[in-house]
C-alpha positions, 0 to 999 in steps of 0.5 A, spaced: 383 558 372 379 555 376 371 554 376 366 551 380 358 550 377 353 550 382 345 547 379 340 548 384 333 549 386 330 554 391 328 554 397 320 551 398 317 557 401 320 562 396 316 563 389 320 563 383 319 570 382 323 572 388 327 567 388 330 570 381 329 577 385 333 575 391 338 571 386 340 578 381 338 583 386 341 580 394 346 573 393 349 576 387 351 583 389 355 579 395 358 573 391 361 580 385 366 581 392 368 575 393 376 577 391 380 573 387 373 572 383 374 574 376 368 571 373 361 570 376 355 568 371 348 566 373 344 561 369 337 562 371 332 558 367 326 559 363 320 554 361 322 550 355 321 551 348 322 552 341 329 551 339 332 547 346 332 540 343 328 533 344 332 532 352 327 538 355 323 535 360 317 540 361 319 544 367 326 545 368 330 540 374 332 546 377 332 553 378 338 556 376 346 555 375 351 560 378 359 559 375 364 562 379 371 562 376 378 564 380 386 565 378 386 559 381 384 554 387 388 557 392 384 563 390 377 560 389 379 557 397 380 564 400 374 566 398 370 561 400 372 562 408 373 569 407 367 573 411 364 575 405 365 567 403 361 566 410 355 571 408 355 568 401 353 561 405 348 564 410 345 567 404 345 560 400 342 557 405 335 562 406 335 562 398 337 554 395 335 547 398 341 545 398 340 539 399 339 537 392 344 542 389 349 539 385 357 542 385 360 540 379 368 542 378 368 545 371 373 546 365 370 552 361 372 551 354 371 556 350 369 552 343 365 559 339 364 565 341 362 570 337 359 575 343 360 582 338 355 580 335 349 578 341 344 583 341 340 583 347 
């Protein structure tokens, strides 16, 4: 496997509010075709509260995390210059300041899952 975190803040112009609607609803429908992808995640945040723990700050850094994992580098690396690769980047670019986004090569470790017993 192969995964790659991406934690980054929007674009300034863009309010939070349609910076989620464009995230869910535009650049993640283009991210799902990249081939080769097995998993697509994205972590929007939400304001801190109960239960997050004495490392909060007030308003969370950033905007949002997107994990995305291939069967393999060679994989992940198609992908991104691939065309739907390319239009992934041009919708990255209108959506995220991507001058202070962090890319972070990731070993996901599965520790506890008991996702059977989530609810939404």
């Amino acid at each position: 496997m192969h995964s790659v975190m991406f934690v980054f803040k929007r674009q300034s112009h863009l309010t939070l509010q349609e910076f989620y609607e464009h995230y869910e609803h535009v650049h993640g429908p283009i991210a799902r075709r990249l081939e080769g992808l097995i998993e697509y995640r994205q972590h929007p945040t939400r304001k801190p509260g109960l239960g997050d723990g004495a490392y909060m700050p007030q308003e969370a850094p950033y905007d949002a995390a997107s994990v995305y994992t291939f069967q393999s580098p060679e994989a992940a690396e198609k992908a991104w210059i691939s065309d739907v690769g390319k239009e992934l980047d041009i919708d990255t670019y209108k959506l995220m300041d991507t001058k202070t986004m962090i890319s972070l090569p990731i070993t996901i470790r599965e520790v506890v899952s008991n996702s059977n017993k989530l609810s939404l």
